[in-house]
C-alpha positions in Angstrom: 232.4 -46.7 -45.2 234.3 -45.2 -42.4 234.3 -42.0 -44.4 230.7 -41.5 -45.1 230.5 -42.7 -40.5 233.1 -39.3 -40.5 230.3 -37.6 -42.1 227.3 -38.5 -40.5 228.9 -38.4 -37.4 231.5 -35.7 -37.0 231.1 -33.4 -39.9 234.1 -34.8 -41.5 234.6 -34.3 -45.5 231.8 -35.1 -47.5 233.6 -34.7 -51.1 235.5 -38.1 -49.4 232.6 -39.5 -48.9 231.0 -39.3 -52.0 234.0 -40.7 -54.0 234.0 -43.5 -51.3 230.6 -44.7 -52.4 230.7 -44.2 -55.5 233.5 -46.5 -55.9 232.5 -49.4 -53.9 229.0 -49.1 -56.3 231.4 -49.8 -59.1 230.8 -53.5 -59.7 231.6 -55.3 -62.4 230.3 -58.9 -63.3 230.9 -61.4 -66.3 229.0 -64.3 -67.3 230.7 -67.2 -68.4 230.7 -71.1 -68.4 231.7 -72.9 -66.0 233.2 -76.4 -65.9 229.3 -78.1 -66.1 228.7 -76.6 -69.0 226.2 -74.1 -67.0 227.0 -70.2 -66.4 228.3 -68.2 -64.0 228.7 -64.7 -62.5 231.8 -64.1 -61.9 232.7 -60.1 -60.1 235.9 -58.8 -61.9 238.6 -57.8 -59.4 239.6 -54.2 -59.0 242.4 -54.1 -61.7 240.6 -55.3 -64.4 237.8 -53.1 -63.5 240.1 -50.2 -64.0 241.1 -52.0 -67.1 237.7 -51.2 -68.5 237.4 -47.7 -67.6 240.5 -46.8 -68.7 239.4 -48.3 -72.3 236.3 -46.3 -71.6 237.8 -43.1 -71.0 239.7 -43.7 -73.8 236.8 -44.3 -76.0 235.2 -41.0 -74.8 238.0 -39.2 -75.7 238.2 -40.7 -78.8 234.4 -39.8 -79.8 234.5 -36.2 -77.9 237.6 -35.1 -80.3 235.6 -37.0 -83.4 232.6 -34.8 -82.7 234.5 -31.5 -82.5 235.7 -32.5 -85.9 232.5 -32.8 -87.2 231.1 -29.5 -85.8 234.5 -27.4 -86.6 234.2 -28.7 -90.3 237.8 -30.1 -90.2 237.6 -33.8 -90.0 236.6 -32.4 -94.2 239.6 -30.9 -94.8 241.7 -34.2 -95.7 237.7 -36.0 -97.3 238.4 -36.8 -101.3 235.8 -35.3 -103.4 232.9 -37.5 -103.9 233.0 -39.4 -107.3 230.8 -38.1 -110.0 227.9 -40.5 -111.0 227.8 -42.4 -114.6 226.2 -40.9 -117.2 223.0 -42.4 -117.6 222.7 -45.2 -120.7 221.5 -43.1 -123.8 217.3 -44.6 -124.9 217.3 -47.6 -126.9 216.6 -46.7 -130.4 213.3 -47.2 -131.4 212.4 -49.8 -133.5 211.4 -49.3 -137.5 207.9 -48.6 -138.6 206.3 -50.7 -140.6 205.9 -48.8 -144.5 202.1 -48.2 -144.8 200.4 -48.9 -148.2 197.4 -47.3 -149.5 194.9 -49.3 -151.2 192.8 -47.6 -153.8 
């Protein structure tokens, strides 16, 4: 707060400020149950908030480098070839005709 004050009233930094707000709108809450058997809010502390966007980060990394893969054609470089299909079962054979007689 006293950063975004510097701004508004002395011109200070506003890069400082920005990254001041936009931290303390990082909030974080978990529902869980309590002892009554009902639920609760509870705000996650700091460190375990950094806990989670670090696993985030991570995970964006993670997909970012996937997707390059994809569009480069690499990630197909070490992909077996697909297995060939079965051949299809042969007809049944049809059944014998019946011997036709001619009556005179």
């Amino acid at each position: 707060m006293e950063c975004l004050i510097l701004v508004a009233e002395k011109n200070g930094p506003t890069m400082m400020a920005r990254i001041g707000v936009m931290r303390a709108l990082i909030r974080v809450a978990t529902f869980g149950p309590d002892g009554n058997g009902t639920f609760q809010a509870i705000e996650l502390p700091d460190s375990e908030i950094a806990e989670h966007q670090q696993a985030i980060e991570s995970a964006a990394i993670a997909l970012r480098k996937w997707r390059d893969e994809i569009q480069s054609g690499s990630a197909a470089e070490d992909a077996p070839e697909p297995p060939t299909p079965p051949e299809p079962d042969p007809p049944p054979p049809e059944p014998p005709r019946p011997a036709l007689t001619v009556l005179a």
